[in-house]
N, CA, C and O atoms as a GROMACS GRO file, in nm:
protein
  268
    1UNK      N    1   0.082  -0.120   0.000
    1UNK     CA    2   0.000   0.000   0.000
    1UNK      C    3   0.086   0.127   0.000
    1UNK      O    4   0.053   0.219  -0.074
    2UNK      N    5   0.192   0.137   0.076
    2UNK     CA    6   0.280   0.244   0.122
    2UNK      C    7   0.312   0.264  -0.047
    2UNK      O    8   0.250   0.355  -0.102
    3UNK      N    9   0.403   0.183  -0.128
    3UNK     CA   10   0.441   0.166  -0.238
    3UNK      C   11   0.373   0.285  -0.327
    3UNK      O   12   0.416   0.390  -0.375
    4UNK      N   13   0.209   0.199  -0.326
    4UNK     CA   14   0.107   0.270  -0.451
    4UNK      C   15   0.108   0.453  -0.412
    4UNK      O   16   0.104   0.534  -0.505
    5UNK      N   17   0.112   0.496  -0.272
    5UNK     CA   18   0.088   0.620  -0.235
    5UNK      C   19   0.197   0.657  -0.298
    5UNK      O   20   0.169   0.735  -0.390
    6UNK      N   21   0.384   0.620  -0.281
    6UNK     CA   22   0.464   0.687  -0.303
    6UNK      C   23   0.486   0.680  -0.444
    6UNK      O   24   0.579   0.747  -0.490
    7UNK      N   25   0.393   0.587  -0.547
    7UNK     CA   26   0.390   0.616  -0.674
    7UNK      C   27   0.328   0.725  -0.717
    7UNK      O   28   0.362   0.809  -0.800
    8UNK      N   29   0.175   0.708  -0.614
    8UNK     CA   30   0.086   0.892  -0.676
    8UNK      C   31   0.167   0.936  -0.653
    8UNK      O   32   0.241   0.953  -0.751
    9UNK      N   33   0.220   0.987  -0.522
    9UNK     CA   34   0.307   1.118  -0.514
    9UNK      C   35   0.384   1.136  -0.624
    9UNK      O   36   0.361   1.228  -0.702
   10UNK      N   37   0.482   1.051  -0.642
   10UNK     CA   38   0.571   1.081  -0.755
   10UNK      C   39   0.508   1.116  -0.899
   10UNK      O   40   0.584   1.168  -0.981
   11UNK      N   41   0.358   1.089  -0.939
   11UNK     CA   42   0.335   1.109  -0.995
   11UNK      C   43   0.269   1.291  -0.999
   11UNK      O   44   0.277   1.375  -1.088
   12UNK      N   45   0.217   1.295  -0.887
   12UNK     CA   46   0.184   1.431  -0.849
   12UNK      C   47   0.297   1.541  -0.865
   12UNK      O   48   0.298   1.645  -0.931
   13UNK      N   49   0.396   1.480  -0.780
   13UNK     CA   50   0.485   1.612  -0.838
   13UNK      C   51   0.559   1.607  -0.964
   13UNK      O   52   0.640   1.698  -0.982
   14UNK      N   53   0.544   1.504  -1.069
   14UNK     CA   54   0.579   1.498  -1.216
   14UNK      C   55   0.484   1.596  -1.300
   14UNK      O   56   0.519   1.686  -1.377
   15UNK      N   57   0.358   1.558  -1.266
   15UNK     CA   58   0.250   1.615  -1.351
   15UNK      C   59   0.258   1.778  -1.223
   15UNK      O   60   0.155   1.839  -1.250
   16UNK      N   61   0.315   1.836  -1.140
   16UNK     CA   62   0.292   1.976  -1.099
   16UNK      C   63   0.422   2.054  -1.176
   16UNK      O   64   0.429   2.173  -1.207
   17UNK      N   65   0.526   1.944  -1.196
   17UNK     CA   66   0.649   2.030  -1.236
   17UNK      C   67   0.595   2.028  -1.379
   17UNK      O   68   0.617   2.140  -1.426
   18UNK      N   69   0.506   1.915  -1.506
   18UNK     CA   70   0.443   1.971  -1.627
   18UNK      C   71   0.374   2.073  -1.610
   18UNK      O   72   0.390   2.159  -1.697
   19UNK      N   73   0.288   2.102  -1.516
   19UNK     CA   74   0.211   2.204  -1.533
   19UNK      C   75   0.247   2.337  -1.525
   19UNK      O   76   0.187   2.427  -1.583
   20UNK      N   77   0.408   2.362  -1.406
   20UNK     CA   78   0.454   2.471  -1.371
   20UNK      C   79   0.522   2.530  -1.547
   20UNK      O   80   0.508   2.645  -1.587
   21UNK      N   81   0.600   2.409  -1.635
   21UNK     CA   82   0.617   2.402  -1.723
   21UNK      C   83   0.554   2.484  -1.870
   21UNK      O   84   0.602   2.559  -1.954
   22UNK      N   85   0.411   2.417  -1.843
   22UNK     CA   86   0.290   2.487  -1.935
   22UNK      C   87   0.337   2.602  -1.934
   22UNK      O   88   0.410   2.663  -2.012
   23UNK      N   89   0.267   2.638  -1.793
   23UNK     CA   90   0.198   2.796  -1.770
   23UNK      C   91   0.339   2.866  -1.772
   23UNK      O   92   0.329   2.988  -1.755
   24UNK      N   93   0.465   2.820  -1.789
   24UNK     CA   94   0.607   2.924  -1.842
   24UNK      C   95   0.549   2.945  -1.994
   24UNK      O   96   0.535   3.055  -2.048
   25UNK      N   97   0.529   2.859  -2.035
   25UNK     CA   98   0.539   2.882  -2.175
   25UNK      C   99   0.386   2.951  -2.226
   25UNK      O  100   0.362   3.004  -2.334
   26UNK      N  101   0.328   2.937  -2.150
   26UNK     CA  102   0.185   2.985  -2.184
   26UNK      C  103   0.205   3.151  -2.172
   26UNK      O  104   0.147   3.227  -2.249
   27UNK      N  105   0.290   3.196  -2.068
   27UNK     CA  106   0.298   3.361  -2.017
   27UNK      C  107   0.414   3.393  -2.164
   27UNK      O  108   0.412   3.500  -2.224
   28UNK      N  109   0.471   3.324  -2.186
   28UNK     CA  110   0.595   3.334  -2.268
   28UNK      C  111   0.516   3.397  -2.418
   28UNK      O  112   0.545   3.502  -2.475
   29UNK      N  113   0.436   3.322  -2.448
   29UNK     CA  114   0.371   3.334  -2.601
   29UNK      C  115   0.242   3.449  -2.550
   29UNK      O  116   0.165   3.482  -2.639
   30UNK      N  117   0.223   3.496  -2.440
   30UNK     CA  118   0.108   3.585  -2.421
   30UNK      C  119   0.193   3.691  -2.419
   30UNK      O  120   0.134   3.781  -2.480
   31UNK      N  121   0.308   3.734  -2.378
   31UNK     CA  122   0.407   3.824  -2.370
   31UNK      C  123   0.397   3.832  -2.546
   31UNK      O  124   0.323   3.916  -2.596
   32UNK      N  125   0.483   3.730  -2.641
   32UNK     CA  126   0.519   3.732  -2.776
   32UNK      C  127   0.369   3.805  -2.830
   32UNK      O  128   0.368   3.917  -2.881
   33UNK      N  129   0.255   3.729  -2.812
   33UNK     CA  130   0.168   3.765  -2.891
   33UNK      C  131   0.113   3.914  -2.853
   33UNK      O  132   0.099   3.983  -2.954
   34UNK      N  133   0.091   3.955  -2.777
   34UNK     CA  134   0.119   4.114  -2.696
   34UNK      C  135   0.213   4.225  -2.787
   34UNK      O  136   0.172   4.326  -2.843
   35UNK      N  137   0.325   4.181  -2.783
   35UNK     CA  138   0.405   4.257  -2.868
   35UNK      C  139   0.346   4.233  -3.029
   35UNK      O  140   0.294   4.320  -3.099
   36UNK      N  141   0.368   4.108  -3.061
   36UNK     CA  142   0.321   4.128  -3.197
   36UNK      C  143   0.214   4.170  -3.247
   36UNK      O  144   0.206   4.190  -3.368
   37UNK      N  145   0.079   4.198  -3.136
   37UNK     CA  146  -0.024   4.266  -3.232
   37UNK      C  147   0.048   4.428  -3.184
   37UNK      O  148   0.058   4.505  -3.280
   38UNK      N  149   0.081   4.467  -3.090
   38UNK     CA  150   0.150   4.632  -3.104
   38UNK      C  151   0.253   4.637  -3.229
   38UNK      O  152   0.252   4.720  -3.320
   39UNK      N  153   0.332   4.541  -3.216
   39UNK     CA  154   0.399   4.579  -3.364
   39UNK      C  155   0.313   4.640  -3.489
   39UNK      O  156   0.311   4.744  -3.554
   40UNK      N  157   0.233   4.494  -3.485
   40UNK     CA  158   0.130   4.516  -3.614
   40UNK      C  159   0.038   4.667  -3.644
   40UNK      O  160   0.011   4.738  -3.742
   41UNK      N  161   0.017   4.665  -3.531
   41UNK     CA  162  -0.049   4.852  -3.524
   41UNK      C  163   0.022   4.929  -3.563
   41UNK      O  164  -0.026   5.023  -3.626
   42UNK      N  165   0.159   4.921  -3.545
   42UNK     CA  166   0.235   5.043  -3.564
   42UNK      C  167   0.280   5.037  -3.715
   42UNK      O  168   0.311   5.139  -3.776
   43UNK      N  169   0.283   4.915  -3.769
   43UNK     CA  170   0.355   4.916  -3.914
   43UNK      C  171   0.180   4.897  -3.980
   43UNK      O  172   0.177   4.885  -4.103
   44UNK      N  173   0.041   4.895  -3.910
   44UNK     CA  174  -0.030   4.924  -4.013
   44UNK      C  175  -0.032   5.098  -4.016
   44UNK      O  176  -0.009   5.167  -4.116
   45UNK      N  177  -0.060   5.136  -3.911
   45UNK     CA  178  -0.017   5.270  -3.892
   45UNK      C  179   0.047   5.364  -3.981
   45UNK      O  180  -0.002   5.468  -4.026
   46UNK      N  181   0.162   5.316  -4.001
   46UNK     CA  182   0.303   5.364  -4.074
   46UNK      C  183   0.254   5.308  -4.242
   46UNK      O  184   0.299   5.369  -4.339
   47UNK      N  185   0.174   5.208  -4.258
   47UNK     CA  186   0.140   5.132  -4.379
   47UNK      C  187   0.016   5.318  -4.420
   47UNK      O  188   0.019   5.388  -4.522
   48UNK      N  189  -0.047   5.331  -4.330
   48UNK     CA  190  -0.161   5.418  -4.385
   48UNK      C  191  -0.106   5.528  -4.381
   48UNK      O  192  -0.162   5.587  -4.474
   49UNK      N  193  -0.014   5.617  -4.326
   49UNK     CA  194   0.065   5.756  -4.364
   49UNK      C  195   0.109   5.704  -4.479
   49UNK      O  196   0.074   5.771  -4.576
   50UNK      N  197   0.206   5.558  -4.517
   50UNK     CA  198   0.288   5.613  -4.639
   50UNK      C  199   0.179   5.578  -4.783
   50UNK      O  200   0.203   5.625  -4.894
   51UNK      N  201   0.063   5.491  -4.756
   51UNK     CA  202   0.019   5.493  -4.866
   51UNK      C  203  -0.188   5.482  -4.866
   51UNK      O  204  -0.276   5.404  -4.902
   52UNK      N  205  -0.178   5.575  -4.820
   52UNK     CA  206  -0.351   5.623  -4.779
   52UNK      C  207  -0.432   5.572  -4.885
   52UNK      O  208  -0.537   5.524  -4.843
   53UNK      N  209  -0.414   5.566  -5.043
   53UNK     CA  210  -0.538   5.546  -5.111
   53UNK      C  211  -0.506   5.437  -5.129
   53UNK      O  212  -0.548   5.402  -5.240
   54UNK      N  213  -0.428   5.322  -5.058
   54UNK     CA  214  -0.446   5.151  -5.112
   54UNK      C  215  -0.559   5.116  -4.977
   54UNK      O  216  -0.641   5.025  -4.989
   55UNK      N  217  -0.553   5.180  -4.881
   55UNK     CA  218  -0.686   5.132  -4.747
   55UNK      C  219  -0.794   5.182  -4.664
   55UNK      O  220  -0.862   5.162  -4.564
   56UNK      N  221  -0.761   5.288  -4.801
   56UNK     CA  222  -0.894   5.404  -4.761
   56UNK      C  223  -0.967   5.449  -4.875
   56UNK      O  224  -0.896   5.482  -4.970
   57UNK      N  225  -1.141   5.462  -4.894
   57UNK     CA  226  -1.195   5.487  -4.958
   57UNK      C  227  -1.156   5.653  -5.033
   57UNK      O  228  -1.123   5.742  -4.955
   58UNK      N  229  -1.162   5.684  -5.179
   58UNK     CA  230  -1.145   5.799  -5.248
   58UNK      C  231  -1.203   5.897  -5.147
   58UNK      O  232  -1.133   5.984  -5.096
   59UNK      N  233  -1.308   5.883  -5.122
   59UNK     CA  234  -1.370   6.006  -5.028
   59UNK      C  235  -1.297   6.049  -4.902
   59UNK      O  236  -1.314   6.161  -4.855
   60UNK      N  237  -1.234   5.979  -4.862
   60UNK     CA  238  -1.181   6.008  -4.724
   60UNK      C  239  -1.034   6.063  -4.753
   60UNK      O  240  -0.978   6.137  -4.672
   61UNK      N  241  -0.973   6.019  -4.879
   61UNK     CA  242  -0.849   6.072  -4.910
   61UNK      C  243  -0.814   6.230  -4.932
   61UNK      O  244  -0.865   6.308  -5.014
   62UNK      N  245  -0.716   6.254  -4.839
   62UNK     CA  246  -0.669   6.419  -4.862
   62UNK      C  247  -0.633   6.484  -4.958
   62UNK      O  248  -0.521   6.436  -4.979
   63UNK      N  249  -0.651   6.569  -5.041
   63UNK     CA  250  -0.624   6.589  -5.134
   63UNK      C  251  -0.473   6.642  -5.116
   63UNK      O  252  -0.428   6.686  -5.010
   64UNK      N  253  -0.387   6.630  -5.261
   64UNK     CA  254  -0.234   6.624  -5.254
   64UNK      C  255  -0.178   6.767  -5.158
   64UNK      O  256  -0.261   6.790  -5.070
   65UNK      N  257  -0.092   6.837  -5.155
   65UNK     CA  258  -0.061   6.939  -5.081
   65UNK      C  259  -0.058   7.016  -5.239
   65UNK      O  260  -0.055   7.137  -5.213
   66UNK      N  261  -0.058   6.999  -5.388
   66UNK     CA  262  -0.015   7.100  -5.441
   66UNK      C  263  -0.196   7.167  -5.515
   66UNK      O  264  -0.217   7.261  -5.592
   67UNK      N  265  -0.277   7.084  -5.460
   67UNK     CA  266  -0.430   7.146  -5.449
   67UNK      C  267  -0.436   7.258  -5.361
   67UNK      O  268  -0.542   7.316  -5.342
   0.00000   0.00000   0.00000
């Protein structure tokens, strides 16, 4: 009987050190994916100053500076 307990255990703290495991890597890719949609804002951002009439309707476009 003693045996089977000190197998859960061992199994308990196998499957707590996977789980501590996960949740590194889970904060890891929530960090990555965090940055990468701010990236993405900023280079769509930078995408719509340098070229306004490929993602914006004619109407909304400014007319040139030599109008």
């Amino acid at each position: 009987m003693e045996e089977r307990i000190n197998e859960l255990e061992i199994r308990y703290m196998q499957q707590e050190q996977t789980i501590q495991e996960l949740n590194e890597i889970v904060c890891r890719q929530e960090y990555i994916l965090d940055r990468l949609q701010r990236d993405f804002a900023a280079l769509k951002e930078q995408f719509l100053v340098i070229s306004p009439s490929v993602s914006r309707d004619p109407d909304q476009e400014e007319p040139p500076p030599h109008y």
